[in-house]
N, C-alpha and C positions, 0 to 999 in steps of 0.2 A: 530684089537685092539692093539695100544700100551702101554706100562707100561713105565711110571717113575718112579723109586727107588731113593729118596732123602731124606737126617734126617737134608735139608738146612730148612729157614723159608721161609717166606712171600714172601721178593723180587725175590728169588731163584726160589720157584716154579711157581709163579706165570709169570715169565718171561718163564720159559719152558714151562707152558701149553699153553702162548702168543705164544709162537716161534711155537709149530704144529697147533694150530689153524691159525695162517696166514700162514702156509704152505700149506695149504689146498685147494686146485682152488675152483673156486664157482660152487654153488652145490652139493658140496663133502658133506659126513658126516665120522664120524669117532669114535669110541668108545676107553676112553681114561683113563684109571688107575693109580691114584699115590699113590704111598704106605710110608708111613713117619715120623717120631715119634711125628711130630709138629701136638701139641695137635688140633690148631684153624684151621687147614686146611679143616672141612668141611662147617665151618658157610664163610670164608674166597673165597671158590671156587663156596659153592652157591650164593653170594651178587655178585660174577663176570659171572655167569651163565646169571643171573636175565641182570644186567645190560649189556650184549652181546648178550644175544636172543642163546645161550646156553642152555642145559639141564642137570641139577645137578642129579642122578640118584640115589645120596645115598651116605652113609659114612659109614663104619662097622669098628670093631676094633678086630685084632687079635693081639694075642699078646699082643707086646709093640706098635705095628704100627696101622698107622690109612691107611683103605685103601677108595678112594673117588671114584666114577666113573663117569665120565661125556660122553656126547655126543656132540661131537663138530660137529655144523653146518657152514659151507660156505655161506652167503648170497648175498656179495656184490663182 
């Protein structure tokens, strides 16, 4: 499991969760955490779950942060 700790928005995180998921050889999977004050991060990371054949696994809030957990899959 990896964790990202980011308080960037949109472009920020979503370009770091791009960069492990293509890091990933095919067939890999990998369970992946980001933790971040940016409110929209979990309607934001499930609409690119959805659209990448991804798994959104949830959002919780502690604190001030939002934490998200996905399961990144390798297919191609």
């Amino acid at each position: 499991m990896k964790i990202i700790k980011s308080d960037d928005i949109c472009p920020v995180i979503l370009t770091n969760v791009l960069k492990e998921w293509t890091s990933l050889k095919n067939g890999e999977e990998e369970e992946l955490v980001i933790i971040t004050s940016w409110e929209a991060v979990g309607q934001e990371l499930e609409k690119w779950c959805k659209e990448t054949n991804n798994i959104f696994l949830g959002v919780s809030k502690r604190d001030d942060k939002f934490e998200v957990r996905l399961k990144l899959i390798k297919n191609k």
